[in-house]
C-alpha positions in Angstrom: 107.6 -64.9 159.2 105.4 -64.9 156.4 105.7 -68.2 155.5 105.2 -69.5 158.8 102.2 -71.8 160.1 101.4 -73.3 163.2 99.5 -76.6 163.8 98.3 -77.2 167.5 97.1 -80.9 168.2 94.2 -81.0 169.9 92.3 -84.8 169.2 92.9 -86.4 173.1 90.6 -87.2 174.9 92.3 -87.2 178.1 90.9 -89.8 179.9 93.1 -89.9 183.0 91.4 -86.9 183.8 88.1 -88.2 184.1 85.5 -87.3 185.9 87.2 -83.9 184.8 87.9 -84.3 181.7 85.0 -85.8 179.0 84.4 -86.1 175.4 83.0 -82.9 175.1 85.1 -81.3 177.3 88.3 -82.8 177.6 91.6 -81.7 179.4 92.7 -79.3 176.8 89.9 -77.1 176.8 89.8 -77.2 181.2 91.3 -74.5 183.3 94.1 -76.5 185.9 95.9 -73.5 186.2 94.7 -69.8 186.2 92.2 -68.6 183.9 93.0 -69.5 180.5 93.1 -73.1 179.7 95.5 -75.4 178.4 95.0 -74.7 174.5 94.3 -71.0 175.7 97.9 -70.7 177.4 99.4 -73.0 173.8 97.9 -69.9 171.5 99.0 -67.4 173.6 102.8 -68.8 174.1 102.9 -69.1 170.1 102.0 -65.2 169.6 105.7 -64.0 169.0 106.4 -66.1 166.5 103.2 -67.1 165.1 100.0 -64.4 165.3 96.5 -66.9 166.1 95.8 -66.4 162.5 98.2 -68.3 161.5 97.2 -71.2 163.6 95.6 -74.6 162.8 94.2 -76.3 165.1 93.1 -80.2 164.2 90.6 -81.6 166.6 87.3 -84.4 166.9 83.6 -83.3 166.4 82.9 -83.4 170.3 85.7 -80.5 170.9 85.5 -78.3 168.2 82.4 -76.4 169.0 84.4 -75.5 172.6 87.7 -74.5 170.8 85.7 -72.1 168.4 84.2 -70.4 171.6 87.5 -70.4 173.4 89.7 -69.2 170.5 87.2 -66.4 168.9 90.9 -65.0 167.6 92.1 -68.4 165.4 89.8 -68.0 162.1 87.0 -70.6 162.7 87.6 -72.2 159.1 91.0 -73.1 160.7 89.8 -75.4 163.9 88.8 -78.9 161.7 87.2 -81.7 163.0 89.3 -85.3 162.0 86.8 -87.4 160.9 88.5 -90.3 162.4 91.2 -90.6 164.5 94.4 -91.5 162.9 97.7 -90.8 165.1 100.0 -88.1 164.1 101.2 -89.0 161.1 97.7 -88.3 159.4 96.9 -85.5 161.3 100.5 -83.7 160.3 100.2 -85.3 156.7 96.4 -83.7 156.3 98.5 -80.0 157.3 101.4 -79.8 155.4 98.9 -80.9 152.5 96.7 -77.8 153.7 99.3 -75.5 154.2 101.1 -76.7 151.0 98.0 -75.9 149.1 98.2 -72.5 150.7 102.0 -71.5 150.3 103.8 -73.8 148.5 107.1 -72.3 150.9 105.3 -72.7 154.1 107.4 -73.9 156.9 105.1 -75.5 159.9 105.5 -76.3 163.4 103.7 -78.5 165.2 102.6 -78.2 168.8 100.9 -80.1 171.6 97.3 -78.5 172.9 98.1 -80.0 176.4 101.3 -79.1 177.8 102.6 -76.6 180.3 105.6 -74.1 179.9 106.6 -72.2 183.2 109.5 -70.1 181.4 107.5 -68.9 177.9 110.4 -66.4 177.3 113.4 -69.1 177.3 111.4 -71.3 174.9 110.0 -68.8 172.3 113.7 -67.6 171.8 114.7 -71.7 170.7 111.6 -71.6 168.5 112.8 -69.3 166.3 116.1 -71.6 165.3 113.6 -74.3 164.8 111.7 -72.3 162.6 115.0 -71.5 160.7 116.4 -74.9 160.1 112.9 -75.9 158.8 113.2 -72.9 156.3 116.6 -74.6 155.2 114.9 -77.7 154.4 116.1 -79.9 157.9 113.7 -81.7 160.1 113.8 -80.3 163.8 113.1 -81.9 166.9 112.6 -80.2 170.4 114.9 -82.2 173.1 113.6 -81.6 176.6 116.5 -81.7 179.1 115.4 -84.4 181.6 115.0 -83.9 185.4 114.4 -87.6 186.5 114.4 -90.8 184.9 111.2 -91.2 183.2 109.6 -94.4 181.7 106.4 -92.9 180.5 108.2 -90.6 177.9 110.5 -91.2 174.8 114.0 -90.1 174.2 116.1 -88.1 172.1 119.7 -88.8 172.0 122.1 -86.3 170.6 125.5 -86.1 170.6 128.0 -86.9 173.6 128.8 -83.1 175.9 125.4 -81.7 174.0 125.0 -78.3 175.7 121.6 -77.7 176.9 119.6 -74.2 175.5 122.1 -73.8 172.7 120.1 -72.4 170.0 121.7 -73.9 167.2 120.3 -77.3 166.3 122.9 -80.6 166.2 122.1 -83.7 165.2 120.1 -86.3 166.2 121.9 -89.6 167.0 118.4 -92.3 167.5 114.9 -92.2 168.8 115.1 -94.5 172.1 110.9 -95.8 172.9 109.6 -95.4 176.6 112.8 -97.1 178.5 112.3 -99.5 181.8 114.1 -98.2 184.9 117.4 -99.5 184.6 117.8 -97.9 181.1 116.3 -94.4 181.8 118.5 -94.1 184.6 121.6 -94.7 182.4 119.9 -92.2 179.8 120.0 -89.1 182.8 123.7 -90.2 183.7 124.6 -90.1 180.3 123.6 -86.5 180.2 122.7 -86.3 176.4 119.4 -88.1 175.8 116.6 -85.8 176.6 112.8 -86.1 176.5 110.7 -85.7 173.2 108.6 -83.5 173.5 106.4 -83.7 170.6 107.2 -80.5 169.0 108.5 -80.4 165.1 109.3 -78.3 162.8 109.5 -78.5 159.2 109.0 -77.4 155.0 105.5 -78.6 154.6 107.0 -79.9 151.9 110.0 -81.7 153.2 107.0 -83.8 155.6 104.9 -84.5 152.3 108.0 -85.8 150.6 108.7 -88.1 153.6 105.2 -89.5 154.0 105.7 -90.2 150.0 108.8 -92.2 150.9 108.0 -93.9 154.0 104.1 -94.0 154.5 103.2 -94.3 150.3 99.7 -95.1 151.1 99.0 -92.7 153.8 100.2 -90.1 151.2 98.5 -90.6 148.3 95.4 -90.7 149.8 96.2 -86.9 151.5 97.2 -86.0 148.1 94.0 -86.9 146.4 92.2 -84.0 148.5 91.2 -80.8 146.5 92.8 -77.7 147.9 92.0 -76.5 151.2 88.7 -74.3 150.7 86.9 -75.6 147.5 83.7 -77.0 148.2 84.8 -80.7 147.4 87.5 -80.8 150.4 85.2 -81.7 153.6 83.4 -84.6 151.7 86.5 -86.3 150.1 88.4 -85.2 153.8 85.3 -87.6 155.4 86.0 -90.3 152.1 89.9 -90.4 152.4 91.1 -89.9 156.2 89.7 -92.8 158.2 91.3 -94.7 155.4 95.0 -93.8 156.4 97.2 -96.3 158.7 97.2 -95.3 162.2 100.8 -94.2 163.4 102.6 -91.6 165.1 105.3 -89.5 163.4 107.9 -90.5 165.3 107.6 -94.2 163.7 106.3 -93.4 160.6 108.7 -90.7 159.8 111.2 -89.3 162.8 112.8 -92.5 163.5 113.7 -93.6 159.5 114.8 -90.2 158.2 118.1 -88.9 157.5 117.9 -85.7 158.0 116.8 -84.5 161.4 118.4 -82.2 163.8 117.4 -81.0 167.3 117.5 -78.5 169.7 118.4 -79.4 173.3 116.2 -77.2 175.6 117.4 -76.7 179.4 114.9 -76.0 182.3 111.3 -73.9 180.3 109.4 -75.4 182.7 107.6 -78.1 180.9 105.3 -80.4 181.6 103.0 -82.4 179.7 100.0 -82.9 182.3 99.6 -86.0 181.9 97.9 -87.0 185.0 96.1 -85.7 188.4 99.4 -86.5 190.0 100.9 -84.0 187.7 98.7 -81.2 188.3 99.0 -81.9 191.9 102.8 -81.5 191.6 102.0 -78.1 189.4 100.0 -76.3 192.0 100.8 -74.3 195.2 100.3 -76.5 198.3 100.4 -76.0 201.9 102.9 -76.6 204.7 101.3 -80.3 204.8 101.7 -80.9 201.0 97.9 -80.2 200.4 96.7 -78.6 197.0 93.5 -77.8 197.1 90.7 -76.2 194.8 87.9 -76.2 196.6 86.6 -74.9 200.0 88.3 -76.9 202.6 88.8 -77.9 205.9 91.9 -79.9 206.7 93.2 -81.9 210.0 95.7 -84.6 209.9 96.0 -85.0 206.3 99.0 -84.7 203.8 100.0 -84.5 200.3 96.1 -84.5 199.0 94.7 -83.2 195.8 91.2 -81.4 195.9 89.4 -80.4 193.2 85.7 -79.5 194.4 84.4 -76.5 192.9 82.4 -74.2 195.7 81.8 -77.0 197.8 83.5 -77.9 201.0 85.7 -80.8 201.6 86.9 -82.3 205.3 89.8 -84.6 205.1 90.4 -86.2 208.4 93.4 -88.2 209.0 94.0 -89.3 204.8 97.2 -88.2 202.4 98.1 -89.1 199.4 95.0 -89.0 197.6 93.0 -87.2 194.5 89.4 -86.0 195.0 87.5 -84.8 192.3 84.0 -83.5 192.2 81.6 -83.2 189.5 77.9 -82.6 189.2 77.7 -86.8 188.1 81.0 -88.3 189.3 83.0 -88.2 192.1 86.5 -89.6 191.9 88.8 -90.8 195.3 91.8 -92.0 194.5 95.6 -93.0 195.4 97.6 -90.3 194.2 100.3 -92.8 193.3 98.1 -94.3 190.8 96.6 -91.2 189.1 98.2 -92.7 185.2 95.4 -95.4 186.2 92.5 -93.8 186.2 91.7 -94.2 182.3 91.1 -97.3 183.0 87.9 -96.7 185.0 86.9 -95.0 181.3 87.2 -97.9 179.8 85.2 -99.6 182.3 82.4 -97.0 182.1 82.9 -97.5 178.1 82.3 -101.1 178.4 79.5 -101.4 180.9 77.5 -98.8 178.2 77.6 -95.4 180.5 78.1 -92.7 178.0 76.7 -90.4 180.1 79.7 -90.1 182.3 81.7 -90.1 179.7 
């Protein structure tokens, strides 16, 4: 385990939590569910294979300040600030160039700061093959056995009669984008394409020689940082990162490599959160389909979200829908429509309201 590092992804804004969710305090730094929030519940999932101080944690300027006070057990020097936001690929790049600098053996794996796990115990015991096969040089995926067919996410697809949970990784066949209906569909009967979850594992090295190979530019420019800790590395960090292409790792690196393997997960109870109508769908609800946060009194309504703080809500006669009360904002919407509701950010972003934002 010593030569094990963790990097949690914290840059989103999540917008499609608004009035919720805002720059400064965005959705993985808010409490949906119990009292720990979502980055909370990320650090503390991680703790049998990775101890918090030997997480990194790469965020924006607006969050950082919030995931120092929320994390007082991840070594503040270790929560960074992108000075730009670049996609993945710069954001894994500028880690495996830290943690190389460190431990030129260190193995990393990289982890979403918004995402919920219901069985912790069933995926902690497939981490540890990850971690494994990254020590043996391989590039590991994490396959997320589907339970509908999804447009929204992307796909892994591994070989034919792939056995869900097996711990020991097999190989990865293609990366399939975000599919349309018909296609997603024929994914679930096909029984072995599963959902990318966004979780890797690799040599720090192995992901530096990649980026060399398939994203040369993007590379050299992480290379020309000074080690992690000299006095020169914030400086050239703020010279050299907004300068790097813009790109995920699944298309800079994931989808051209040769060697990547993956381990098909069964049911750990994820879920990425990304939307009102998700956390509605997470929460307990009552005989009428009702999950409510707030103080409220309910007639004639069904399948409502309510997330009010101490102050009461009526609903009379309505279902379907999201409330949610701030000091500034209130939002009403159709529940059926909750993935829309970044776009009344980027309304508020063009009409100038950065106060709401």
């Amino acid at each position: 385990m010593r030569h094990r590092y963790g990097l949690i992804l914290a840059g989103g804004r999540g917008t499609r939590f608004w009035p919720r969710s805002r720059r400064a305090h965005a959705k993985q730094v808010l409490q949906f569910f119990g009292s720990r929030s979502l980055i909370q519940q990320t650090v503390d999932r991680l703790r049998p294979v990775l101890a918090p101080d030997r997480v990194w944690i790469l965020t924006n300027h607006h969050l950082r300040d919030e995931i120092v006070h929320q994390l007082p057990e991840v070594p503040k020097k270790q929560i960074l600030a992108e000075p730009a936001q670049r996609n993945t690929a710069p954001a894994i790049g500028l880690a495996a160039e830290i943690f190389s600098s460190i431990d030129p053996q260190a193995v990393m794996g990289v982890f979403p700061a918004d995402q919920v796990i219901g069985r912790p115990r069933e995926y902690v015991r497939l981490l540890k093959p990850a971690f494994r096969a990254a020590s043996d040089g391989r590039m590991v995926v994490l396959g997320i056995e589907p339970r509908w067919a999804e447009t929204g996410y992307g796909y892994i697809e591994f070989p034919e009669k792939t056995q869900a949970g097996a711990a020991t990784p097999v190989e990865v066949r293609s990366f399939r984008e975000k599919p349309d209906a018909e296609t997603a569909q024929r994914f679930i009967e096909a029984r072995h394409f599963y959902w990318n979850a966004g979780m890797f594992f690799w040599k720090a090295s192995v992901l530096l020689g990649a980026l060399r190979e398939f994203l040369p530019r993007t590379a050299a420019l992480l290379d020309s940082l000074p080690a992690f800790g000299s006095r020169r590395f914030t400086a050239k960090l703020a010279e050299v990162f907004p300068q790097c292409e813009n790109i995920s790792i699944d298309y800079a690196v994931l989808e051209r490599a040769g060697n990547v393997a993956g381990i098909p997960m069964g049911d750990i109870g994820w879920n990425d959160v990304g939307s009102w109508n998700a956390v509605y769908e997470l929460q307990p609800r009552d005989a009428d389909g009702n999950a409510v946060r707030a103080d409220a009194l309910i007639e004639s309504s069904t399948g409502n979200y309510v997330d009010a703080g101490r102050k009461l809500v009526a609903l009379l006669g309505v279902k379907d829908l999201i409330v949610v009360d701030t000091p500034d904002a209130l939002l009403i919407a159709d529940r059926n429509r909750a993935q829309q509701v970044g776009e009344l950010v980027k309304r508020l972003e063009k009409s100038g309201r950065d106060e709401l934002l």
